[in-house]
PyMOL commands that place a pseudoatom at each C-alpha (Angstrom):
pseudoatom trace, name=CA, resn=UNK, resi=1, chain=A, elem=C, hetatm=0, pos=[6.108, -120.268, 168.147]
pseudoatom trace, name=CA, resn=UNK, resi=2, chain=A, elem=C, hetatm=0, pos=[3.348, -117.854, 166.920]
pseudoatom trace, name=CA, resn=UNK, resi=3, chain=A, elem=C, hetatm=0, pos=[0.854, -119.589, 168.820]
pseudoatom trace, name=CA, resn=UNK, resi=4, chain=A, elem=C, hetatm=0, pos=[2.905, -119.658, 172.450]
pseudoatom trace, name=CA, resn=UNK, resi=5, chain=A, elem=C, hetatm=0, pos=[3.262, -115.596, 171.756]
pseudoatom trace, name=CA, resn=UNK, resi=6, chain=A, elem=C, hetatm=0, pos=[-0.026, -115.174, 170.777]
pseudoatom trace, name=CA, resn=UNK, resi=7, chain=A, elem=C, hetatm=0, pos=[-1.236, -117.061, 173.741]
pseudoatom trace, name=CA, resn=UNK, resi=8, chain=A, elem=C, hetatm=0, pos=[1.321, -114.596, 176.149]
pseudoatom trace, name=CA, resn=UNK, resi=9, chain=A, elem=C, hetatm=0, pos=[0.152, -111.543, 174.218]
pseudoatom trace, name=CA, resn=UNK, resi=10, chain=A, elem=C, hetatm=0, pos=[-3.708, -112.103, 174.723]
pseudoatom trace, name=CA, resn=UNK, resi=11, chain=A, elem=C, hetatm=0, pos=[-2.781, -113.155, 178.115]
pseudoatom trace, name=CA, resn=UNK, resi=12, chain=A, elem=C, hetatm=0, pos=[-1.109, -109.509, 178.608]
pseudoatom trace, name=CA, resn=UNK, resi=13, chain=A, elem=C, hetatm=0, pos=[-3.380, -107.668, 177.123]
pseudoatom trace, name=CA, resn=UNK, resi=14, chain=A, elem=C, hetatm=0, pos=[-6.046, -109.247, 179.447]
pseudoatom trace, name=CA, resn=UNK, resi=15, chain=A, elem=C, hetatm=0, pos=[-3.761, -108.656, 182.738]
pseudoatom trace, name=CA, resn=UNK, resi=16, chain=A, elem=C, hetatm=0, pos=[-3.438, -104.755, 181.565]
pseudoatom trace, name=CA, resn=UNK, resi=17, chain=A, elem=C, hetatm=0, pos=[-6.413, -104.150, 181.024]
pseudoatom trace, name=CA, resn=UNK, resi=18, chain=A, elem=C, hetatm=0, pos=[-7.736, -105.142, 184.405]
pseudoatom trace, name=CA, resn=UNK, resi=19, chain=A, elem=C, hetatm=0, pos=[-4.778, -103.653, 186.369]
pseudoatom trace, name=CA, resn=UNK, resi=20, chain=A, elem=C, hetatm=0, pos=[-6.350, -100.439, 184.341]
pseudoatom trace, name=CA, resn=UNK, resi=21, chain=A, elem=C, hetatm=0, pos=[-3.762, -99.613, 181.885]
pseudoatom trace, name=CA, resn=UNK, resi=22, chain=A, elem=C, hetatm=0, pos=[-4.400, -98.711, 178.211]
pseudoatom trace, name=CA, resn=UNK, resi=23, chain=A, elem=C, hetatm=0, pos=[-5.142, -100.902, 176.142]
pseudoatom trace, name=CA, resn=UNK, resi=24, chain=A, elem=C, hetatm=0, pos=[-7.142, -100.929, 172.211]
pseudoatom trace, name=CA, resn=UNK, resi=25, chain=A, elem=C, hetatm=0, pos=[-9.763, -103.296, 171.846]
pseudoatom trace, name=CA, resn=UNK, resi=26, chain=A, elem=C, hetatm=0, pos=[-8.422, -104.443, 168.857]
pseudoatom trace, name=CA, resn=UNK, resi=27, chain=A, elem=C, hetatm=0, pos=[-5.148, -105.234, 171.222]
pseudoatom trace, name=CA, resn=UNK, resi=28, chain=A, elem=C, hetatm=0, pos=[-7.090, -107.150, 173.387]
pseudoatom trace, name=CA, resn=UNK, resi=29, chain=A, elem=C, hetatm=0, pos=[-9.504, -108.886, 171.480]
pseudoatom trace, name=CA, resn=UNK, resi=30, chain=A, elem=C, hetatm=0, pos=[-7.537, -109.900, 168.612]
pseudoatom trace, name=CA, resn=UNK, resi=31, chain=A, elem=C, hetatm=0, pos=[-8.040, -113.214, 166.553]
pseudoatom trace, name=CA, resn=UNK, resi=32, chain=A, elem=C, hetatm=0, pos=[-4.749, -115.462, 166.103]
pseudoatom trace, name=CA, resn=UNK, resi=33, chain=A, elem=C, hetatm=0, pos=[-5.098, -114.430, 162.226]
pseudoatom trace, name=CA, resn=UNK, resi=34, chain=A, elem=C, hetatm=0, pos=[-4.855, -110.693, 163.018]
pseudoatom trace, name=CA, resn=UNK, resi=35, chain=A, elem=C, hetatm=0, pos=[-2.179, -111.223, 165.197]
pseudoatom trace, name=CA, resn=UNK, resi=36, chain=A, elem=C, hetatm=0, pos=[0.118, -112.899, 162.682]
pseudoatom trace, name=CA, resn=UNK, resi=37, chain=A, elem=C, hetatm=0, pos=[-0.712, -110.422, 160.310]
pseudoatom trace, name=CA, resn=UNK, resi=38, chain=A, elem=C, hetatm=0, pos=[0.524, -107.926, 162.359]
pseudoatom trace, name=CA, resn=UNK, resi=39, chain=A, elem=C, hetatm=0, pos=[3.598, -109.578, 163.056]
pseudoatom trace, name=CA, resn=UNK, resi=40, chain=A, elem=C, hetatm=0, pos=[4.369, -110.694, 159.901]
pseudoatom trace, name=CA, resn=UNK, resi=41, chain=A, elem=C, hetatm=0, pos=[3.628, -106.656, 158.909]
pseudoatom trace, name=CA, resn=UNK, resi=42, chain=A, elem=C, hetatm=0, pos=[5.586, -105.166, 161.952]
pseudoatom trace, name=CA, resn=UNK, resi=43, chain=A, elem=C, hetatm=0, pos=[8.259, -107.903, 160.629]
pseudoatom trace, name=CA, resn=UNK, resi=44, chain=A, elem=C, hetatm=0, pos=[8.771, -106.618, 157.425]
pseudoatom trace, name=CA, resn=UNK, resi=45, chain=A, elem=C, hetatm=0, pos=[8.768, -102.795, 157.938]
pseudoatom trace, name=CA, resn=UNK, resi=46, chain=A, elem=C, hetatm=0, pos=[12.546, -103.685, 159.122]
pseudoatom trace, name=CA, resn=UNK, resi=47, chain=A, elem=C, hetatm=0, pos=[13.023, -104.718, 155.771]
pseudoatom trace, name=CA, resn=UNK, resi=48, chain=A, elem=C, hetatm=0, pos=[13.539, -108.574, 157.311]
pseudoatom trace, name=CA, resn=UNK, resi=49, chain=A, elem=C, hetatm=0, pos=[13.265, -111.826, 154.613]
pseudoatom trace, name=CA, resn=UNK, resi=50, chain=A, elem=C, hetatm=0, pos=[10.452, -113.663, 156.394]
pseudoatom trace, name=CA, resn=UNK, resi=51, chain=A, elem=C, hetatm=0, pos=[11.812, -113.675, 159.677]
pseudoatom trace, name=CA, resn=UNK, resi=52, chain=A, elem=C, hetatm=0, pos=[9.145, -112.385, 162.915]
pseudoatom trace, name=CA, resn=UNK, resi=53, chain=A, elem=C, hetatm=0, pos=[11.037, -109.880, 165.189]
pseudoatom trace, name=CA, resn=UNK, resi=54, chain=A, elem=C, hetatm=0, pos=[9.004, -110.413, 168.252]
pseudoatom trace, name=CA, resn=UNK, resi=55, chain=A, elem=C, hetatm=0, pos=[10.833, -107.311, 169.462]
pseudoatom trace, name=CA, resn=UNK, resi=56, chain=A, elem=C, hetatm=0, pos=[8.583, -105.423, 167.626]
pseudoatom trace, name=CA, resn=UNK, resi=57, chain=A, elem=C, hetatm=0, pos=[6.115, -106.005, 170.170]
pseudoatom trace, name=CA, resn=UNK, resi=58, chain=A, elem=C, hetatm=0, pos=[8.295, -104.172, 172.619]
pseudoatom trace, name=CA, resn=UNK, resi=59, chain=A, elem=C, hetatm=0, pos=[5.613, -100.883, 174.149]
pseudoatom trace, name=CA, resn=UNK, resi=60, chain=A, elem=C, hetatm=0, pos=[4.567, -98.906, 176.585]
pseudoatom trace, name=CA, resn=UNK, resi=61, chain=A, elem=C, hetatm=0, pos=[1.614, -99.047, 178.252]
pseudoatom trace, name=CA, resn=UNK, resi=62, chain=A, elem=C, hetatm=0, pos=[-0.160, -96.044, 180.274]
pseudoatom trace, name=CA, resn=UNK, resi=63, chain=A, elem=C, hetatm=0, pos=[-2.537, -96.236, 183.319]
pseudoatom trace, name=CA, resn=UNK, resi=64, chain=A, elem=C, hetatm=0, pos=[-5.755, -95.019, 182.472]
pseudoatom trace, name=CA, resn=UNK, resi=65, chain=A, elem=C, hetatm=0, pos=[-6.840, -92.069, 184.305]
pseudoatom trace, name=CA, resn=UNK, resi=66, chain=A, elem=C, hetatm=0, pos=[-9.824, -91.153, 182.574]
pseudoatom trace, name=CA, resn=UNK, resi=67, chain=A, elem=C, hetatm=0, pos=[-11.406, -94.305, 181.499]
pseudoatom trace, name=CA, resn=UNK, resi=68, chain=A, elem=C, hetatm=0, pos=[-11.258, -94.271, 177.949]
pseudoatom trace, name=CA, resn=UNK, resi=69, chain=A, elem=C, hetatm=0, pos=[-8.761, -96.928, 176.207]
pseudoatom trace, name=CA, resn=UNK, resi=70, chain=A, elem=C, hetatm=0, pos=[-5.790, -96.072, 174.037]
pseudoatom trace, name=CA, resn=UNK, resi=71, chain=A, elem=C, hetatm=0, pos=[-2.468, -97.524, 173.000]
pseudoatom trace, name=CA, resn=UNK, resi=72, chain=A, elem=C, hetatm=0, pos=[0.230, -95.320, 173.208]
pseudoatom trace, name=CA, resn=UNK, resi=73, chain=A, elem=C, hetatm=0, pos=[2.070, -95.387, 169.560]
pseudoatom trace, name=CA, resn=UNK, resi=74, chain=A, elem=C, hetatm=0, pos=[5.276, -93.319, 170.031]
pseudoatom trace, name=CA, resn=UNK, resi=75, chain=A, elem=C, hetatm=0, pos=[7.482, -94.890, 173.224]
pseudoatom trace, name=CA, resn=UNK, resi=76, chain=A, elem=C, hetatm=0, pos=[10.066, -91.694, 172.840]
pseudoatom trace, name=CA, resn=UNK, resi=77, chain=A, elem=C, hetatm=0, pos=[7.121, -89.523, 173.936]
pseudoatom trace, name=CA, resn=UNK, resi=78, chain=A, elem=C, hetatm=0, pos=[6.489, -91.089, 177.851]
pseudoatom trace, name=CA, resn=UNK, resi=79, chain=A, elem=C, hetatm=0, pos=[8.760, -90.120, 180.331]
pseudoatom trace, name=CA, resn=UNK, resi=80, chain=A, elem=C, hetatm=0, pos=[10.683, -93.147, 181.323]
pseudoatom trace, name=CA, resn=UNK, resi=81, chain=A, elem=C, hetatm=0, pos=[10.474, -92.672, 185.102]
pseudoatom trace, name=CA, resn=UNK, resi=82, chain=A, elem=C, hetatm=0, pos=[6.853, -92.380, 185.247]
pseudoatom trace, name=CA, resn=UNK, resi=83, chain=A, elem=C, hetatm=0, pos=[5.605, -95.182, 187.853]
pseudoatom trace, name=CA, resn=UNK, resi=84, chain=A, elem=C, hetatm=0, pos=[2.197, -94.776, 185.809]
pseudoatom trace, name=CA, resn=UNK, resi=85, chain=A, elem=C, hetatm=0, pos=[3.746, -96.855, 182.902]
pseudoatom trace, name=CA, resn=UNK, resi=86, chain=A, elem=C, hetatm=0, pos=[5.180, -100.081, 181.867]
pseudoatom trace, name=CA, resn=UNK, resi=87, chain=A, elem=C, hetatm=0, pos=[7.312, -101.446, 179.336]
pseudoatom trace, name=CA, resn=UNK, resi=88, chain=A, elem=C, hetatm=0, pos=[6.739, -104.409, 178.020]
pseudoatom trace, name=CA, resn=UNK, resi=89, chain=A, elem=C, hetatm=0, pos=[9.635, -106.588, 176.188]
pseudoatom trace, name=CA, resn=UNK, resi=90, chain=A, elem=C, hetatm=0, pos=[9.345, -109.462, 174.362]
pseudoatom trace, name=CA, resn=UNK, resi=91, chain=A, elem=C, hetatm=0, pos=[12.480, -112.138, 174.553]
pseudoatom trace, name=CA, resn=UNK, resi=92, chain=A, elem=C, hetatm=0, pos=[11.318, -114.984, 172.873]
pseudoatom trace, name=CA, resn=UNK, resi=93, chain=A, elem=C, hetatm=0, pos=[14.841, -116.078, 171.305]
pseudoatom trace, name=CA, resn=UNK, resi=94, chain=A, elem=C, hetatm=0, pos=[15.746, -116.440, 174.517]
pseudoatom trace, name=CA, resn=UNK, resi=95, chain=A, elem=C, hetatm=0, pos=[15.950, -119.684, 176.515]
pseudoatom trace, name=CA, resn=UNK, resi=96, chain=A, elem=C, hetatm=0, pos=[15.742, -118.655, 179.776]
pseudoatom trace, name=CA, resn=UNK, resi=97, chain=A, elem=C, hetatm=0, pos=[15.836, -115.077, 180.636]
pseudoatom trace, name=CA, resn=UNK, resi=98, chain=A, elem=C, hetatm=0, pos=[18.585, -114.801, 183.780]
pseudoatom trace, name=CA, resn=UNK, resi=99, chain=A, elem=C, hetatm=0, pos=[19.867, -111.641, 185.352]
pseudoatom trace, name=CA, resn=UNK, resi=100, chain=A, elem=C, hetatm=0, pos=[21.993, -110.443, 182.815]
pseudoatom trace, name=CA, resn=UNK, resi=101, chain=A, elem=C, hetatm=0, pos=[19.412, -110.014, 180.416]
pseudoatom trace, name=CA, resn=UNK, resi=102, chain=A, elem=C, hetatm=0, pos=[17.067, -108.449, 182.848]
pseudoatom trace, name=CA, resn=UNK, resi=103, chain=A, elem=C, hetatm=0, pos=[20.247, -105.587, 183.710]
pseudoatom trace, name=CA, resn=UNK, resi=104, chain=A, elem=C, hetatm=0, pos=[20.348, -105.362, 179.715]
pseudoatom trace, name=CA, resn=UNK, resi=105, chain=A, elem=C, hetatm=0, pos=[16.838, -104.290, 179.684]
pseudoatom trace, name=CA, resn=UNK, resi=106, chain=A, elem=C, hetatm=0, pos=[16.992, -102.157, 182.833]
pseudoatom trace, name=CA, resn=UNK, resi=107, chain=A, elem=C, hetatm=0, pos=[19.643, -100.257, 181.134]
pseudoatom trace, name=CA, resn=UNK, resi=108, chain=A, elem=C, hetatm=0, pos=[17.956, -99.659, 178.058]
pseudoatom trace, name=CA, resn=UNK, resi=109, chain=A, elem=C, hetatm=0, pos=[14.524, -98.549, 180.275]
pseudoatom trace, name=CA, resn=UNK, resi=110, chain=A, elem=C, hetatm=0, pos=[16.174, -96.152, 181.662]
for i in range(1, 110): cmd.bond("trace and resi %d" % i, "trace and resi %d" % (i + 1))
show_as sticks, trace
zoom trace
């Protein structure tokens, strides 16, 4: 499962970079190691046994204005309506995502 969300992630990264948003480096060039590190860290700040919450990937991502590259760390600081932004969510427990999940996530966007 790692692997398929690594693959996705890098894959993201990649797209938001070259649509211009901000993104680290070390976002968008990270190894497959790194990046199960990180989830297996992100994972057990939750205080979770062992089990990856791929939620924790949830962010949001800014358009660059100014050319430099940054990753926004605190989500409750962007204004929500901002066109200039995008939230990113991570369902990979799901099966198929279908319309009810995508209202689910509108609301909590909003």
């Amino acid at each position: 499962m790692e692997s398929k969300v690594f693959k996705a992630q890098r894959t993201l990264m990649q797209m938001l970079a070259d649509r211009n948003y901000k993104v680290a480096d070390t976002q968008q060039y990270m190894s497959p190691e790194n990046f199960k590190g990180k989830l297996l860290q992100i994972s057990a700040e939750g205080g979770s046994s062992g089990i990856i919450n791929f939620q924790k990937l949830n962010n949001i991502y800014e358009k660059n204005q100014s050319g430099d590259q940054e990753h926004i760390e605190d989500p409750e600081a962007v204004d929500p309506v901002d066109h200039s932004k995008i939230y990113v969510c991570w369902q990979v427990e799901e099966e198929k995502v279908n319309a009810d999940i995508v209202k689910r996530l509108g609301l909590f966007c909003t």
